[in-house]
C-alpha positions as CSV (number, residue, x, y, z in Angstrom):
1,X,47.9,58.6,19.6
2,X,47.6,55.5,21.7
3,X,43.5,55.8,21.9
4,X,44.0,56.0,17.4
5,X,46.1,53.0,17.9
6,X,43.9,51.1,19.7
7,X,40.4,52.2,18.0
8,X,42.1,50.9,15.1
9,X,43.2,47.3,16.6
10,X,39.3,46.9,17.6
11,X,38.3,47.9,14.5
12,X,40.5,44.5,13.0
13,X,39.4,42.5,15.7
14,X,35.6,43.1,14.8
15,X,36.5,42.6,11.2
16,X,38.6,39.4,12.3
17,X,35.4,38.5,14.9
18,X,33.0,38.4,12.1
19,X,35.3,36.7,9.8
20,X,35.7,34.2,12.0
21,X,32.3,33.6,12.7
22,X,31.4,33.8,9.2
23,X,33.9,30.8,8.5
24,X,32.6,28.6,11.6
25,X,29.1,29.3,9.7
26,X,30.1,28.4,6.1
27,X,26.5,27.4,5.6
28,X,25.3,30.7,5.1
29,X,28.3,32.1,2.7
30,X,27.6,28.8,0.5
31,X,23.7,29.3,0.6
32,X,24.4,33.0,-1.0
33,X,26.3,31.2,-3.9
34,X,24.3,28.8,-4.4
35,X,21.3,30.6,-4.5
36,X,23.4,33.1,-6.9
37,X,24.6,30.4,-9.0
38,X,20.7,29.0,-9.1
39,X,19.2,32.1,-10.4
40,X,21.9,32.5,-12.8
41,X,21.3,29.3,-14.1
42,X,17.5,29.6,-14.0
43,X,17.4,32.4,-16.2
44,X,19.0,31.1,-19.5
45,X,16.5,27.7,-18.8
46,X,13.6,29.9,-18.7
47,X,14.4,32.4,-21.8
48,X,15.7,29.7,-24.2
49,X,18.9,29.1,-26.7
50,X,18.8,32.3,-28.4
51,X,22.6,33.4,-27.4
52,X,22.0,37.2,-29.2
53,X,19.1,37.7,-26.3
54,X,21.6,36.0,-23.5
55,X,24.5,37.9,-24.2
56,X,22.0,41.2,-24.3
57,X,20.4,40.1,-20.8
58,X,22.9,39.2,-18.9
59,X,24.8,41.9,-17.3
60,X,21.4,42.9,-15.8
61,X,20.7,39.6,-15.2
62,X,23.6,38.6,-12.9
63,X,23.6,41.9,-11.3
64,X,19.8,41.1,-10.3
65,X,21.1,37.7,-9.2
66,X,23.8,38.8,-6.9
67,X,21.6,41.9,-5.4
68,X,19.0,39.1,-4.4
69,X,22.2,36.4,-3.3
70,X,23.3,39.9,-1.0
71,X,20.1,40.5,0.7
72,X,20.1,37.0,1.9
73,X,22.8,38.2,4.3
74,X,21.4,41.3,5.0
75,X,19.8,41.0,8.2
76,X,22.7,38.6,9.8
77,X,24.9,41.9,10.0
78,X,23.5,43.1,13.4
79,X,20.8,40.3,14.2
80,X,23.1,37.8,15.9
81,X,25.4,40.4,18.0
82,X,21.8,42.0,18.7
83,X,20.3,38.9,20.2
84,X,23.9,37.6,22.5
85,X,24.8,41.2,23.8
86,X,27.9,41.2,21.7
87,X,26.4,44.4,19.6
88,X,25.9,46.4,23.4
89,X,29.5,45.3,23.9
90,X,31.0,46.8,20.4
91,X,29.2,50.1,21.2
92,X,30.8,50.3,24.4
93,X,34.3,50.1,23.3
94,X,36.9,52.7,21.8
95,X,36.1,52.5,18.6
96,X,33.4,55.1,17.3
97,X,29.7,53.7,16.6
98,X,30.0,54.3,12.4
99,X,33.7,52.5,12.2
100,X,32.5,49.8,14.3
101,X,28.9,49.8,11.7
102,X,32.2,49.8,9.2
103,X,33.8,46.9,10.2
104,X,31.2,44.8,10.4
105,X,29.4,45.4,7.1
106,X,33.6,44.8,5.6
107,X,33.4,41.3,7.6
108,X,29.8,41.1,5.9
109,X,30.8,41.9,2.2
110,X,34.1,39.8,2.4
111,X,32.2,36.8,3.4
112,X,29.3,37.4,0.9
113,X,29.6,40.2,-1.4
114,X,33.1,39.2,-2.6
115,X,32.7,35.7,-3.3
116,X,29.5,36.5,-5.3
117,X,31.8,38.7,-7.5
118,X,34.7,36.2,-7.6
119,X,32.0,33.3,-9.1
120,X,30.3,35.6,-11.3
121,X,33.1,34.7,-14.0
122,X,32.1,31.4,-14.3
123,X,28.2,32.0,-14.4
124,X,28.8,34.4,-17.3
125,X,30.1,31.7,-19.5
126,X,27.2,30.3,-20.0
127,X,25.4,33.6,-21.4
128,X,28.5,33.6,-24.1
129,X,30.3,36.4,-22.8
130,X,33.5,37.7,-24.3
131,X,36.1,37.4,-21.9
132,X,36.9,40.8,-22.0
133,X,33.2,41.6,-21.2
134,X,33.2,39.0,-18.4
135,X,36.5,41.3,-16.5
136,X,34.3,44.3,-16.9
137,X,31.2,42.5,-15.0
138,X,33.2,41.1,-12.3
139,X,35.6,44.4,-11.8
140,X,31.6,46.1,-11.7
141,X,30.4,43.4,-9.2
142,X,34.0,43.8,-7.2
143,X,32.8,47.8,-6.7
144,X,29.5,47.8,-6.4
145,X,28.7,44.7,-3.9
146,X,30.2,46.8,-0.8
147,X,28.1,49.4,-1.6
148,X,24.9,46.8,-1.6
149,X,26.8,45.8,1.7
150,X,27.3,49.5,2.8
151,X,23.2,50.1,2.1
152,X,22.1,46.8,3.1
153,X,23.4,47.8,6.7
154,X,21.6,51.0,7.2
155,X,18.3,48.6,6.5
156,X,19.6,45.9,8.6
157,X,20.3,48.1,11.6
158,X,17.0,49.9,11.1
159,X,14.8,46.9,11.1
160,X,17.1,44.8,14.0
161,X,14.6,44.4,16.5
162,X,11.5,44.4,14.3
163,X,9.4,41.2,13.5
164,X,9.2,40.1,9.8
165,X,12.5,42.2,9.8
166,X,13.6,40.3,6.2
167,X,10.5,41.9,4.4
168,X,10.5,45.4,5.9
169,X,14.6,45.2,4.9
170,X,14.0,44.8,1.4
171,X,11.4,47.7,1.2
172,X,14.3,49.4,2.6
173,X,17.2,48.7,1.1
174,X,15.1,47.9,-3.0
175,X,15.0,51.7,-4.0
176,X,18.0,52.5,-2.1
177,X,20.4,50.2,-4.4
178,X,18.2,50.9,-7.7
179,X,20.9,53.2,-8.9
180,X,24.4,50.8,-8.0
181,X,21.9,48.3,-10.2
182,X,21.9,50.6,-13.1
183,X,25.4,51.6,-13.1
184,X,26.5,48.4,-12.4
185,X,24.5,46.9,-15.4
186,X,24.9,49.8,-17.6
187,X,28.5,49.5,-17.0
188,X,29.1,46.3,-18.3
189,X,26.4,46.8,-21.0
190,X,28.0,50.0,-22.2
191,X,31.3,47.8,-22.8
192,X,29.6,45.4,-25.2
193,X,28.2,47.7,-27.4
């Protein structure tokens, strides 16, 4: 019971850890929005006025965005606990190798993958989205950005210790979140129609 209890309290306090971190390095979080909120802001620019086209595009649109805005994060699961010894230190504790990969890839979509799905709201405004189209693409984002998260970190802690690990990690991860994409998408798309 105790050795439950106490896998458990690690398991918070590497969730907490990364958090933590996470907050001391706001940079990183803000550079995932912005670059979301960029893309999403690009796309009507580049495809013109037509609002029919817009509101047709952009479920698929601002899931694209926010898969790009995740992988930005990606490799900054493991990378950073690889390179200070912290990642040698989580293995060696209580708390089994996959709940500890859990924990940290929660701290990861918290800090990244929720917030992309909390500002998503806003970005569909400007593609004229009904507001009851716009809760159906952030309730899609709100389920399937863990799932880029969950994904992302089997690429991220396969290419931790390789050079030119952010390229290799999206040949990984690309065809592996191809199907939360098209569910996520047709979700949302399905709805307006």
């Amino acid at each position: 019971m105790s050795t439950n209890a106490s896998g458990f309290k690690i398991f918070q306090g590497v969730i907490a850890r990364d958090l933590r971190l996470a907050l001391r390095r706001k940079s990183d979080s803000l550079a995932v929005l912005i670059f979301f909120a960029v893309v999403a802001s690009l796309f009507p620019l580049g495809i013109g006025p037509e609002q029919n086209l817009l509101m047709q595009i952009a479920p698929g649109m601002l899931w694209i965005a926010a898969l790009l805005a995740a992988m930005l994060s990606l490799h900054k699961i493991f990378s950073e606990d690889f390179m200070d010894g912290s990642l040698d230190q989580i293995a060696l504790t209580a708390l089994p190798l996959p709940l500890a990969v859990l924990a940290k890839t929660i701290a990861h979509w918290i800090s990244s993958g929720l917030l992309l799905a909390l500002i998503s709201p806003i970005l569909a405004l400007q593609f004229n989205l009904p507001m009851d189209t716009v809760g159906v693409l952030f309730i899609s984002l709100l389920l399937g950005t863990p799932l880029l998260s969950l994904i992302g970190s089997i690429g991220a802690g396969l290419t931790l210790a390789s050079r030119g690990g952010g390229t290799l990690l999206a040949l990984i991860i690309l065809p592996l979140v191809s199907p939360v994409l098209i569910f996520g998408a047709g979700a949302v798309e399905s709805y307006q129609s």
